[in-house]
N, C-alpha and C positions, 0 to 999 in steps of 0.2 A: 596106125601111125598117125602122128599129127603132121602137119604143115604147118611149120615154124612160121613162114613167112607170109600165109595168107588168112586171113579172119575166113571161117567156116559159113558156110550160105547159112545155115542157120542165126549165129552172132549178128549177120549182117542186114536177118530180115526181123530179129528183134529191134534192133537200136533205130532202123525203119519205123518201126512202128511205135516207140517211145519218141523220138524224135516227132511225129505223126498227131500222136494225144496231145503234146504237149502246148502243138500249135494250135489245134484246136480250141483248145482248150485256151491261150491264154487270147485268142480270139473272139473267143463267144463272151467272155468274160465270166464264168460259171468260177471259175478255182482259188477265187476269193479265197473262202474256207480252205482250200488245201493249200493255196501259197502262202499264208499266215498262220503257218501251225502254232508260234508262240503265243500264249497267254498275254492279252494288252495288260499296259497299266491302268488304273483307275482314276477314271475321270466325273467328277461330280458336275451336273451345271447346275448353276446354283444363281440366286439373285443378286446383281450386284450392289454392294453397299457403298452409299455415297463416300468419297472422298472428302475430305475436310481440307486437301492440301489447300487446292486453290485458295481457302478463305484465306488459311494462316499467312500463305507465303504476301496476300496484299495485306494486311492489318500487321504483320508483327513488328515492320518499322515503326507502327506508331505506338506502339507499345514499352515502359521503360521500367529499369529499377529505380530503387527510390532509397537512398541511403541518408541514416536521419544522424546529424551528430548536436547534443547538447552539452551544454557547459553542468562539468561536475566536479565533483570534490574528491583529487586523493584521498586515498585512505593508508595507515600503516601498511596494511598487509597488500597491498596492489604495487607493487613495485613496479611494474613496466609499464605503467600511464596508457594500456590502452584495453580497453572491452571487447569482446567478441561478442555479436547478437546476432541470430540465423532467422529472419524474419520475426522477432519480438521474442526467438527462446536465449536464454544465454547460454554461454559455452559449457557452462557446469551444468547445464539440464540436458543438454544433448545424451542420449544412452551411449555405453561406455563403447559399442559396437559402431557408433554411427560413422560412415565412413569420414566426413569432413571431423570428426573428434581424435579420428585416427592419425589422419591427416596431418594437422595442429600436432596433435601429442610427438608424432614423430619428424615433423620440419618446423618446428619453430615457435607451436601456437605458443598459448598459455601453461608455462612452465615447462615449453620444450625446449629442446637443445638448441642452446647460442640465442634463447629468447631476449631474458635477461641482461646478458652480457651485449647486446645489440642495440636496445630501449634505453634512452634515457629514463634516467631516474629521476622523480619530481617527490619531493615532499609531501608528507600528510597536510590538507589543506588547501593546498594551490589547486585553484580551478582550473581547468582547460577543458577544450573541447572533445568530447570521444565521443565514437557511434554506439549509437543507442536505439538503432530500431533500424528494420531493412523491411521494406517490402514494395507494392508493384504500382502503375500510375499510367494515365496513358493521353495523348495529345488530344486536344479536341478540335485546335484551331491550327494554321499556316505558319501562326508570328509566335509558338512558344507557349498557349495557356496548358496546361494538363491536371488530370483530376486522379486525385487518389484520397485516403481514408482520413479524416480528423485522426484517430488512435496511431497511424501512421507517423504523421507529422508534430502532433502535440507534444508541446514543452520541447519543441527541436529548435536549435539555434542556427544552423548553419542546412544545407540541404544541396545534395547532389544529384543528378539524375543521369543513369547509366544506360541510353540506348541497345537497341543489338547488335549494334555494328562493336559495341564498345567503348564508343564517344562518353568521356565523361564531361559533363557540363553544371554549372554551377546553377542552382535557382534558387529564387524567392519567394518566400509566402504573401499568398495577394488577401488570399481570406478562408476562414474556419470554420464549422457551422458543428456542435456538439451533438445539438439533438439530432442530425441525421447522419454523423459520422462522418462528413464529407470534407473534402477540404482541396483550395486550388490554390499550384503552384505557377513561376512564371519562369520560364530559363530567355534568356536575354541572348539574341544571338541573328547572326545577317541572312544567315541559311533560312529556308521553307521546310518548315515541317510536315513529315505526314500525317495525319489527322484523323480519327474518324466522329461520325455522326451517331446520334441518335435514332435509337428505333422506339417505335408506337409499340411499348411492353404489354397498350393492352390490348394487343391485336396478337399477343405469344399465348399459346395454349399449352397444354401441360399435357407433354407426351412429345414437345417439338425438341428438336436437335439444337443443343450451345455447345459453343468451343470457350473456354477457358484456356487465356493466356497470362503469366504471372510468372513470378519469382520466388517458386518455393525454396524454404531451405538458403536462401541465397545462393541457388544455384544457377541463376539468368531465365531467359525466356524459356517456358518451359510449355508447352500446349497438353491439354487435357478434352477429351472431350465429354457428353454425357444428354440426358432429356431435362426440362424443365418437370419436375418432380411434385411442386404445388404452388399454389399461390398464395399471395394474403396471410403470412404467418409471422404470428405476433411472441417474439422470442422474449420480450419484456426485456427489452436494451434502449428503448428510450417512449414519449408519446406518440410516434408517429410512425411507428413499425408496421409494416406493410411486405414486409420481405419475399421476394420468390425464390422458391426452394431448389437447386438442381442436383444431380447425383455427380456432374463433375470431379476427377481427384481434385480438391482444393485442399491448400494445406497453409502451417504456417509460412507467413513470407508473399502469399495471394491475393492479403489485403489492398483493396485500393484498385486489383487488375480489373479489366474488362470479363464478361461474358459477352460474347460475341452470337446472334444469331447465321444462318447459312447464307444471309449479302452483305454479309460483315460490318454488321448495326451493333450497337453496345446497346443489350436490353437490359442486362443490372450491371452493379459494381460489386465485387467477391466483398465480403467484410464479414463473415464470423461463420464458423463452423461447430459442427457440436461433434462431440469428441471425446469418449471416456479415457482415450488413451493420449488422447493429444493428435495422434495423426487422423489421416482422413479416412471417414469410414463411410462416406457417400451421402453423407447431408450436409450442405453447404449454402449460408444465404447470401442473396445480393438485392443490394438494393435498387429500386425498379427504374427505370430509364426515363421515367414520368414524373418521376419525384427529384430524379438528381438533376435532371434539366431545369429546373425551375431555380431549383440553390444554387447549383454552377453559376446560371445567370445572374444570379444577383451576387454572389461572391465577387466575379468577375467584374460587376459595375462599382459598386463599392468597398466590397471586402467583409462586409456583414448579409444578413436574412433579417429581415424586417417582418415581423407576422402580427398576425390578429389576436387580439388577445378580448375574451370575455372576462377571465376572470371568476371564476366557480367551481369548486372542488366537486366531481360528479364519480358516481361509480355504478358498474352497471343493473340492469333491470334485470332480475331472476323472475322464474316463474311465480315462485309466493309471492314478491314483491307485485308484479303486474297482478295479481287475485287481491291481492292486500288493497291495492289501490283502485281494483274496477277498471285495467287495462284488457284490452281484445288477446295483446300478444306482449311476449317479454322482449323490447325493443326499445331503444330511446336508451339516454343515460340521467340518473337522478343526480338530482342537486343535494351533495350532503350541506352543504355553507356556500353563501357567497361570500365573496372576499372582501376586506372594505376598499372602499372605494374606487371600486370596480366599475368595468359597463355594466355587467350583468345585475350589480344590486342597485345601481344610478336606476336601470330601466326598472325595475321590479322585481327582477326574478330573485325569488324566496326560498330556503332547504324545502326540499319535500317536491319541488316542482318534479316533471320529468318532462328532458326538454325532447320532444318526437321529431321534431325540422327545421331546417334551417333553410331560408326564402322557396318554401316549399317542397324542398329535399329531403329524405325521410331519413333522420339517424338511426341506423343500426345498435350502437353503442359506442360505450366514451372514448374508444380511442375513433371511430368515425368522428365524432361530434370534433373532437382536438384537431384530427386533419383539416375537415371543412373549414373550422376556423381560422387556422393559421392558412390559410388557404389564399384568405383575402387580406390585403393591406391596410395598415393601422390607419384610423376614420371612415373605414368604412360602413354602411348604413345596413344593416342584417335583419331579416325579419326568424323572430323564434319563435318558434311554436311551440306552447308546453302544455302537461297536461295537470289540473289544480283542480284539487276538490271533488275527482270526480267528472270532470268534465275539460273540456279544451277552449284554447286560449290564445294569445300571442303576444307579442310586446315587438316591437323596437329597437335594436340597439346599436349602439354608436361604437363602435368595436375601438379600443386601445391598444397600447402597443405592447408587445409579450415581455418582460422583465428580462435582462439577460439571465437572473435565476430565480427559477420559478418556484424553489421547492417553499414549502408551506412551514410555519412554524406551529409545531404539534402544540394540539391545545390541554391546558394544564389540566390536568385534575386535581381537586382538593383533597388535602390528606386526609384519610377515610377513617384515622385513628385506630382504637382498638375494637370499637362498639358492631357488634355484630348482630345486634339485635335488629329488631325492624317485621312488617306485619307481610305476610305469609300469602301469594298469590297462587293456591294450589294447580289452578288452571295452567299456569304457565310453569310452576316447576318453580318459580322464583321468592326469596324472602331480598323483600324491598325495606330502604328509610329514608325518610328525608333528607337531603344532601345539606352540608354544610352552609354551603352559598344562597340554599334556599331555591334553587334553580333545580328542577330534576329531584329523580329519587337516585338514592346509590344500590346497586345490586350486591347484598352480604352474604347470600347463596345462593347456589344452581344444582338445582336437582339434576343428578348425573344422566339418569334415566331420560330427562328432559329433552323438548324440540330445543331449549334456547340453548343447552347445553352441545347438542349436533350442529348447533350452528356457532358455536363458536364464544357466545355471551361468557362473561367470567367476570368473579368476583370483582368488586372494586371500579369497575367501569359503573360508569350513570346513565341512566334513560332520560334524555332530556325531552323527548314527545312519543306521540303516541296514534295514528294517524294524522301526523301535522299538527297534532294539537300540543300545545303545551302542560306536561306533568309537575306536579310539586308533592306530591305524597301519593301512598299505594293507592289509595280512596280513588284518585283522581286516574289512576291507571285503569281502576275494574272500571269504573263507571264510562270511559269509551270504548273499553272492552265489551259492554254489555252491550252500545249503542250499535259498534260494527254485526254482533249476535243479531241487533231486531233487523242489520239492512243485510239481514244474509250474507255477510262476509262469513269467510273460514279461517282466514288469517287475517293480523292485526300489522301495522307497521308500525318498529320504536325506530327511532332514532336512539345513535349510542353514542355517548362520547369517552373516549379513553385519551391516555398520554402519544397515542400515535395518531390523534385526529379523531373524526367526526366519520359513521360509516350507518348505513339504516343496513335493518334485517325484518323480513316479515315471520311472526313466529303465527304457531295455530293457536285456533281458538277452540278450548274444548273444555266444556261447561257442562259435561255429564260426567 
C-alpha cells in the first residue's frame, strides 16, 4: 500500500541527490554545455567598414540644387507654357515605368489631369521663362559664391538654388568657363553659408573612398558612395581633359555636385558619365580639384579665364612618326601649322617641329602641351623646346592671349577635277599629280593593300612635304624618299592637307 501523504525514503533520497549535482555543478561552472542545450544563433565577426555618415551629415548643407530656367518660345502644340527637365532628361524621355513619369501622368504633370485646365495658356510665340535644366552645385565660400557645371547653367536666364533644408534662394551668374565646363554662381543673402574647401586631388590615389552628393533625377540631396577608379582620362569633351574616373552611382541631374574625399574635401566636380543606357553604370568623371580651383578663382575675380595662348595646331607623336623623324621615344606634340600671327610663328616655330618642353618640362602630348600653356597668363615669357631637322633646339616665346574661339578654319583644297591620272609611287602604294595651286602633289590613288591606305591617306587630299621638305611633283617625293633610304630611315614623314585641316602621318619606306 502506498502513503498517500508522505514521499517514500527513496523519492526523497533521489531529489537529494538531483538537487546535490545540480549545485555542484552550477558551482564549478562545468554545465555550460548542458545548461544551453539550444542551438546559438549565428554570429559572424567580421571587419568593420568605414562609415561615411559623419562626412555627409557635415558637407551636405553645403551642398545645393541648381534649377536653370531660360527664356523660350511657345510653340502650338505646348499649351501649358511649362517644361519638365529631370537633370537635362526631359519629360517625354523619361521610361514610361519611371516613377516620377508616373507620378506627373497621374497628378497633374504633362497632359495629366486638371494640367491644362490649371496652366495658363500663352500663345505660339510669346517668350517667357521655363526650366530648362536641373542639376547640383555646392558652396565654396561664407558670403554665397558656389560652383557647378557651364552645361548646367548655359543659355540659362534666371537661376535658383535649392538648399537641403529647402531654402529656395535666387542667384546670379558671376562667370562661365566652356573649355572646362565650369561655372560660378552668387546667391545674395545676410545668412553665413556652409562651405567647403578644396583638396590636393593629387595626393588622391586610385583605389581611395569618394562620397558623391548631388541631385539625380531631381530628386534632392541624394549621397552615393564608391573608389577613385583612374586617373587622367581623356573623354574628348574639350582641350584640357584630365578627368578622374570614379565608380560612384552618378547619374543625370549630378552635374556640377561635389565628390567629396573621407575629410570632406571636394577632389572633382561630377560632369559626364558614360552610359549606353543613359543611367549609371559605374563610370563617372569629375573634374580634378587642381584644375577647378584655379577657374573658380578667376571666375570669381572677374567673371572670365584668361590663358596662354601659343597658337599652333599640333597633333600627337606616334611610333612611326618618332622613327620617321630620329626621336628616342613617341612623346612631345608635332606642329601641323602655325597660326598666323601667332607667338608661336612670331618666335619661329615651323609645321614639322615637335615641341619636347616647355621652360624645361617634358611634354607628353598635345593635350599636356595645351594644359601647360594655358597654364600661364597672357605675356608670359616661355621657353620651348623643339626637335628640327633631327636635332634639338629652343626658341622663346612671348605667349598671347587664347581667342574666346579657338576652332580653326579648315584649309581648302582645290578642286581636284576629274583627272586621275598622275605617275605611280610603287613603294608607297600611291599614284600622285601635281596639284593645281602648284603647291604639293594630289593623291588620285591608294593602293588598298597599302601602309598609306592603313593609315588612313585617301584619294583627293595633297602631300604638301615630305620630311619637312617641301613637294611639287612625284619626282620630288621619291628623290627624299631615297635620301631618308641612304640615312637609314624606315619610315618617311608626309604632311597632308585635306578640307578638315593639316595632319602628318609617317608611312614605310620599302624599296624592295
Amino acid at each position: 500500500m502506498f502513503n498517500k501523504g508522505k514521499p517514500s525514503t527513496k523519492t526523497l533520497l533521489k531529489a537529494t541527490t538531483v538537487a546535490g549535482l545540480a549545485a555542484v555543478m552550477l558551482s564549478t561552472g562545468v554545465p555550460s554545455t548542458i545548461h544551453n542545450s539550444f542551438a546559438a544563433p549565428v554570429e559572424v565577426t567580421a571587419p568593420q567598414v568605414p562609415s561615411f555618415a559623419n562626412v555627409v551629415e557635415a558637407v551636405s548643407p553645403a551642398v545645393v540644387s541648381v534649377r536653370v530656367q531660360s527664356n523660350v518660345q511657345n510653340t502650338a502644340n505646348d499649351e501649358s507654357g511649362f517644361s519638365f527637365n529631370f537633370g537635362g532628361r526631359g519629360f517625354d524621355e523619361l521610361p514610361d515605368d519611371h516613377p516620377l513619369k508616373r507620378f506627373f501622368r497621374d497628378f497633374g504633370g504633362p497632359n495629366g489631369p486638371g494640367n491644362r485646365a490649371e496652366r495658363p495658356r500663352k500663345g505660339p510665340g510669346k517668350g517667357h521663362l521655363r526650366p530648362t535644366a536641373q542639376g547640383s552645385g555646392f558652396f565654396i565660400s561664407e558670403d554665397g559664391y558656389l560652383v557647378t557645371n557651364n552645361h548646367v547653367v548655359s543659355d540659362g536666364a534666371a537661376y535658383t538654388v535649392v538648399m537641403n533644408d529647402g531654402t529656395e534662394l535666387d542667384a546670379k551668374l558671376i562667370g562661365k568657363d566652356s573649355r572646362t565646363d565650369l561655372a560660378v554662381l552668387k546667391v545674395d543673402d545676410k545668412r553665413k553659408f556652409t562651405y567647403v574647401k578644396w583638396a590636393d586631388d593629387n595626393k588622391v590615389r586610385v583605389g581611395d573612398w569618394v562620397v558623391a552628393v548631388g541631385n539625380p533625377f531631381g530628386l534632392g540631396g541624394t549621397v552615393t558612395a564608391g573608389i577613385i577608379s583612374a586617373r587622367g582620362r581623356d573623354i574628348g569633351s574639350g582641350p584640357y581633359d584630365d578627368y578622374i574616373q570614379v565608380d560612384a552611382a552618378v547619374n543625370r541631374g549630378n552635374s556640377g555636385g561635389p565628390t567629396f574625399n573621407l575629410s570632406g574635401e571636394v577632389v572633382g566636380i561630377n560632369t559626364a558619365i558614360f552610359s549606353p543606357s543613359g543611367g549609371n553604370v559605374g563610370i563617372a568623371f569629375a573634374i580634378p580639384a587642381t584644375v577647378a580651383k584655379d577657374v573658380v578663382a578667376d571666375l570669381m575675380k572677374d567673371g572670365k579665364v584668361d590663358r596662354g595662348w601659343l597658337g599652333v595646331q599640333i597633333q600627337p607623336v606616334s611610333k612611326d612618326i618618332a622613327e620617321s623623324l630620329g626621336l628616342s621615344e613617341a612623346s612631345g606634340a608635332l606642329v601641323t601649322a602655325p597660326q598666323e600671327d601667332s607667338p608661336g610663328l612670331k618666335a619661329g616655330i615651323k609645321k614639322g617641329d615637335v615641341v619636347t618642353a616647355v621652360n624645361g618640362e617634358p611634354v607628353k602630348d598635345p593635350r599636356d602641351l595645351a594644359r601647360r600653356i594655358a597654364a600661364f597668363p597672357p605675356g608670359s615669357k616661355v621657353e620651348v623646346s623643339l626637335w628640327r631637322d633631327g636635332k634639338a633646339t629652343s626658341t622663346t616665346v612671348t605667349l598671347g592671349t587664347l581667342p574666346a574661339d579657338n576652332k580653326q578654319a579648315p584649309t581648302e583644297t582645290p578642286d581636284q577635277g576629274d583627272d586621275t591620272g598622275g605617275k605611280e609611287l610603287s613603294a608607297l602604294g600611291l599614284t600622285l599629280s601635281p596639284s593645281e595651286d602648284g603647291k604639293g602633289v594630289t593623291v588620285t590613288a591608294v593602293d588598298p593593300d597599302s601602309d598609306a591606305a592603313d593609315k588612313g591617306l585617301k584619294e583627293g587630299e595633297k602631300i604638301t612635304s615630305v620630311n619637312n621638305q617641301e613637294v611639287s611633283s612625284a619626282a620630288d617625293v621619291q628623290k627624299v624618299l631615297e635620301q631618308a633610304a641612304k640615312d637609314g630611315r624606315k619610315k618617311a614623314l608626309f604632311q597632308i592637307e585635306s578640307s578638315s585641316g593639316n595632319r602628318f602621318m609617317a608611312l614605310s619606306i620599302d624599296q624592295g
